[in-house]
ROZAPA-266288 format. One line per field, with one value per residue (C-alpha): residue number from 1; chain; x, y, z. Coordinates in steps of 0.1 Angstrom, whole numbers, m for minus. Layout:
# ROZAPA-266288
num = c(NUM/...)
chaine = c(A/...)
xx = c(X/...)
yy = c(Y/...)
zz = c(Z/...)
***
This chain:
# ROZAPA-266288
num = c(1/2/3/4/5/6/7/8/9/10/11/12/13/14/15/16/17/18/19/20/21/22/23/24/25/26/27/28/29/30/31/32/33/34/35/36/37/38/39/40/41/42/43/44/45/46/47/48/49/50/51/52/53/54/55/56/57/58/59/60/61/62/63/64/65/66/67/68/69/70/71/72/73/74/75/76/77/78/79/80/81/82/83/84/85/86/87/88/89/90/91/92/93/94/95/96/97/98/99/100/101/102/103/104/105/106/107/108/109/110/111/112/113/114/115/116/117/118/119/120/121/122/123/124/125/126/127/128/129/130/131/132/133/134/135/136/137/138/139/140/141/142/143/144/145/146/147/148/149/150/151/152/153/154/155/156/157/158/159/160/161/162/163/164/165/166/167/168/169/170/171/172/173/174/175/176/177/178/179/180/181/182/183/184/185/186/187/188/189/190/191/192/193/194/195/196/197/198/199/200/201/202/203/204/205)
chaine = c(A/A/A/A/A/A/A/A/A/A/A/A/A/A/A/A/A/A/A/A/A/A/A/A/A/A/A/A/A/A/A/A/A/A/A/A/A/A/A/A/A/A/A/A/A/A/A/A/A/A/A/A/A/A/A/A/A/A/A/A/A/A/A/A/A/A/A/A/A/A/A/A/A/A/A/A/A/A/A/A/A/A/A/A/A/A/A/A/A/A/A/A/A/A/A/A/A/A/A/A/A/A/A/A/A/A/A/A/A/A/A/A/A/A/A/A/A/A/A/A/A/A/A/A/A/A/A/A/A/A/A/A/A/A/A/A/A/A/A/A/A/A/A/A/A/A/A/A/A/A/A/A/A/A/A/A/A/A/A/A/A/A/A/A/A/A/A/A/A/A/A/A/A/A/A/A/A/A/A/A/A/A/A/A/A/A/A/A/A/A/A/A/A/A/A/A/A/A/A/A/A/A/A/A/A)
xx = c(m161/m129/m126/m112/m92/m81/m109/m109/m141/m150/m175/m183/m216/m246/m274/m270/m241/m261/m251/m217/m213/m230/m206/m180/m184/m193/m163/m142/m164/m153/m115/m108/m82/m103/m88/m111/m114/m140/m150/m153/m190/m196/m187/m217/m239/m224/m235/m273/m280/m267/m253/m216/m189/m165/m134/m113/m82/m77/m59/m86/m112/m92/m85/m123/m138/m110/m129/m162/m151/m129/m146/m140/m110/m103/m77/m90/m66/m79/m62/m70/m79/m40/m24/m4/20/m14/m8/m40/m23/m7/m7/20/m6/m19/m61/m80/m109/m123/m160/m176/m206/m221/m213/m223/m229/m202/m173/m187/m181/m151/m140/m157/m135/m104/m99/m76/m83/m79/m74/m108/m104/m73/m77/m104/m90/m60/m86/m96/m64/m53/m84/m95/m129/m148/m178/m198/m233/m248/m280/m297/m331/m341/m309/m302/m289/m260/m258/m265/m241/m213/m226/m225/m194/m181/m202/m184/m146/m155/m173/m200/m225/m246/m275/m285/m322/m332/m354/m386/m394/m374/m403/m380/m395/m371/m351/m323/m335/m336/m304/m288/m302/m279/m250/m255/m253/m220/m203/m213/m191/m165/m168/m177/m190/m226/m258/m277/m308/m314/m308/m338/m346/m336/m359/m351/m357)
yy = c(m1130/m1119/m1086/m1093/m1065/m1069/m1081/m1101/m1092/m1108/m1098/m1125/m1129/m1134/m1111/m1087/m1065/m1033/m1064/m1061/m1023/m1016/m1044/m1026/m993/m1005/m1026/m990/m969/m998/m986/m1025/m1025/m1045/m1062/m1063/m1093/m1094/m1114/m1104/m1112/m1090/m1062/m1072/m1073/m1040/m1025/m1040/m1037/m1003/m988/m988/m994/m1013/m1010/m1043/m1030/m1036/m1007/m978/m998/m991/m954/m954/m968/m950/m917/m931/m937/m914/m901/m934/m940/m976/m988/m1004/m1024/m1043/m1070/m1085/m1120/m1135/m1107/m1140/m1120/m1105/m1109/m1129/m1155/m1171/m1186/m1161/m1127/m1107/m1112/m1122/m1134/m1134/m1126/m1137/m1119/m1125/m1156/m1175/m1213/m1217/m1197/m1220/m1250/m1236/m1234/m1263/m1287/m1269/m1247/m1222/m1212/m1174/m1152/m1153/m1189/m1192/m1172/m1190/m1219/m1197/m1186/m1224/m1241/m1214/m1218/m1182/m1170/m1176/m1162/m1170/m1153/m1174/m1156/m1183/m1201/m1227/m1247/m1283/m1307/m1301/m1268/m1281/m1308/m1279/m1256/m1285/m1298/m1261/m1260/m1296/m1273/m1244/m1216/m1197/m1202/m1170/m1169/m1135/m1140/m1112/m1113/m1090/m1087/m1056/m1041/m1029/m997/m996/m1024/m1004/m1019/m1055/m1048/m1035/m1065/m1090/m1069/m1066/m1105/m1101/m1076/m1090/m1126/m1105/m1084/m1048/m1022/m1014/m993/m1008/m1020/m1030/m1061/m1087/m1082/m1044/m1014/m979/m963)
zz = c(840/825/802/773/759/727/702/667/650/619/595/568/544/564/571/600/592/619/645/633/630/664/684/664/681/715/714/707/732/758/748/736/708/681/646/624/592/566/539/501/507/540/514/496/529/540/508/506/542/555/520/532/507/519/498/486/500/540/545/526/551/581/570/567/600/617/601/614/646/656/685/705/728/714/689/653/628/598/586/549/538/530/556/571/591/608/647/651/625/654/684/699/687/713/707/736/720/689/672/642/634/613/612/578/578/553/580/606/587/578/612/627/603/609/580/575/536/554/579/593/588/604/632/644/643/665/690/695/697/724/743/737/735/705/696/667/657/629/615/595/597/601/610/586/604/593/607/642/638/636/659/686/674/685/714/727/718/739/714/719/698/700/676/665/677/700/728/732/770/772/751/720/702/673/650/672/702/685/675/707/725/705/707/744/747/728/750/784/772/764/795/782/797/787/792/760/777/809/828/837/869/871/875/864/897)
***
């Protein structure tokens, strides 16, 4: 599996911003260079779920997460809504691939018809047309039809549609655990390095 170096993460309105925030960090401990989009409502999400303020302006966000992760070797950049000159705004950027988590049904829509009302919007639709990875991590339930209409219409273009749904035979003892097996998923399709959990079939001996 290639390693993808460089990393588009997106952020938008669903619930599961720790998904976000946890893939954000690994992604930086793996030394990846990671550009990082967000949504006016992900601010709202941020806020509710883990009591972060995300600031309006691009730029105070980036000063901030660069504060919060400045222990980690990797390289963080965050690009606003109508940042058009943004590198992942074209086909000639440097991204590798590109996550969206979480992923809301409206973004997926958004991107499944081709829309490109915004940067996240747009450089989706980027990562797509330049057969990069895409990785999208809808957490919604149950699914209209609709929904699954989109996701397969993706599917059928070459995403990954990655659900946040995590699995329980690894025996998870915190929401950290739940957490960290989702975010694991992520990072092995984009071919980090990890030690969140370990592997089925693996022993700890």
């Amino acid at each position: 599996m290639n390693s993808y170096q460089t990393i588009t993460l997106a952020l938008t309105g669903a619930s599961g911003m720790p998904y976000a925030l946890r893939l954000l960090e690994c992604l930086l401990d793996a030394n990846r260079t990671v550009y990082v989009l967000y949504s006016q409502v992900a601010q709202i999400v941020a806020k509710q779920e883990l009591d972060l303020a995300f600031p309006a302006s691009s730029r105070e966000l980036q000063l901030q997460l660069r504060e919060r992760y400045a222990h980690l070797p990797g390289r963080l950049q965050v690009f606003g809504r109508e940042e058009w000159f943004a590198p992942i705004a074209s086909g000639s950027g440097v991204a590798d691939a590109m996550v969206v988590c979480p992923c809301t049904m409206g973004t997926l829509a958004a991107i499944a018809t081709g829309m490109s009302d915004n940067l996240i919007e747009r450089a989706a639709d980027v990562t797509l047309k330049e057969q990069r990875k895409l990785i999208l991590v809808p957490r919604e339930t149950p699914f209209s039809a609709i929904h699954l209409e989109n996701m397969l219409k993706l599917a059928r273009l070459g995403a990954v549609i990655l659900p946040a749904n995590p699995g329980f035979y690894h025996h998870p003892g915190s929401v950290q655990d739940l957490v960290d097996f989702v975010v694991a998923r992520i990072l092995d399709h984009l071919g980090a390095p990890h030690q969140l959990m370990t592997r089925w079939g693996a022993t700890d001996n």
